[in-house]
C-alpha positions, 0 to 999 in steps of 0.5 A: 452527505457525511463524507462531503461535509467531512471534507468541508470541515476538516481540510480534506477533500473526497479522493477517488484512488483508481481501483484495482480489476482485482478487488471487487470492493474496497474497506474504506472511504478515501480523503485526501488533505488539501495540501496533498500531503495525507491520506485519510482511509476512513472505514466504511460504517456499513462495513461490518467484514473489516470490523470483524477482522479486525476483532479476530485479530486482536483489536485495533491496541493490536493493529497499532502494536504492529504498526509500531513495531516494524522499526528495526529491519529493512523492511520498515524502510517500504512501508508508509508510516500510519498514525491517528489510528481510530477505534474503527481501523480508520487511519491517516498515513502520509500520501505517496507521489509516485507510480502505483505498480500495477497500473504503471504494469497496465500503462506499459503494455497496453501504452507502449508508446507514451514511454512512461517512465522515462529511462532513467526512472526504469532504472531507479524502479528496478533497482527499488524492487531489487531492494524490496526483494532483499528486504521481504527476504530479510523480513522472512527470515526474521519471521517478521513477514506479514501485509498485502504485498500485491502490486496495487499496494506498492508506490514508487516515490519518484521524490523519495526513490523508494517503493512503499506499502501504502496498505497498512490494513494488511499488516493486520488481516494478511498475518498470516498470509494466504497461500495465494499471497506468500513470498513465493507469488510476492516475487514473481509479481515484482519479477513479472512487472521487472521484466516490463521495465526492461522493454 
């Protein structure tokens, strides 16, 4: 198996992310560094979908243009930094420790008693996505405003206090966004997952 011998060669190892009930498939293959510290998102060969977004897009000179140019607003504060981008889309960014949103969102209702997160995490998160607000707002504004922003992009990072985008393939497929993704849905999902944190 190419994957497995990948691993073996090159200090990653296989990495299996929870999928989302949502997605009916993913683009990419998932390692993960030895040490935990990177994520590799190899693209699937047999996947010609993302190729051809890819090229309707730009091209891949366009994904790291974009990549590269979201430094000046808030918003680039929420997004994981991605780099090694590959001729395929395939790319490396840092791995974010922390609650993935929507399955914090599953754990909450269908667990209530298991209390995660704690207290004083609630607050920190509501906080985090009252600034994620403030900052796609801003971003809006700008007309800078492009990704996938659905909950099962988003990581709070209990190390760095912050909630990330881990999805960087979106800031090129999601430009412009669907209508079933725009601001208007972005902010009910945060404001429905806030409200779970306040129970």
């Amino acid at each position: 198996n190419k994957g497995n011998v990948f691993s073996k060669t090159n200090g990653f190892k296989r990495y299996e992310p929870r999928m989302n009930e949502n997605r009916s498939r993913t683009n990419f293959d998932f390692f993960l560094s030895l040490d935990g510290d990177i994520i590799y998102k190899k693209v699937k060969p047999e996947n010609k979908r993302f190729a051809e977004k890819l090229k309707h897009h730009g091209g891949v000179e366009r994904f790291r243009q974009i990549l590269a140019s979201h430094s000046k607003i808030k918003i680039s504060n929420h997004i994981v930094t991605g780099f090694g981008i590959e001729n395929d889309g395939s790319y490396k960014s840092k791995y974010i420790q922390g609650y993935r949103l929507d399955l914090l969102a599953s754990v909450m209702k269908d667990f209530p008693s298991l209390q995660l997160p704690s207290n004083e995490e609630r607050e920190n998160i509501k906080i985090q996505c009252e600034q994620l607000i403030l900052a796609l707002k801003e971003a809006d504004s700008a007309g800078e405003f492009i990704g996938d922003w659905a909950l099962h992009n988003l990581i709070y990072s209990t190390q760095e206090n912050c909630i990330f985008n881990i999805d960087l393939e979106g800031f090129i497929t999601y430009n412009p966004l669907p209508e079933w993704a725009n601001l208007d849905h972005i902010f009910i999902w945060i404001k429905e997952f806030v409200i779970l944190l306040e129970f």
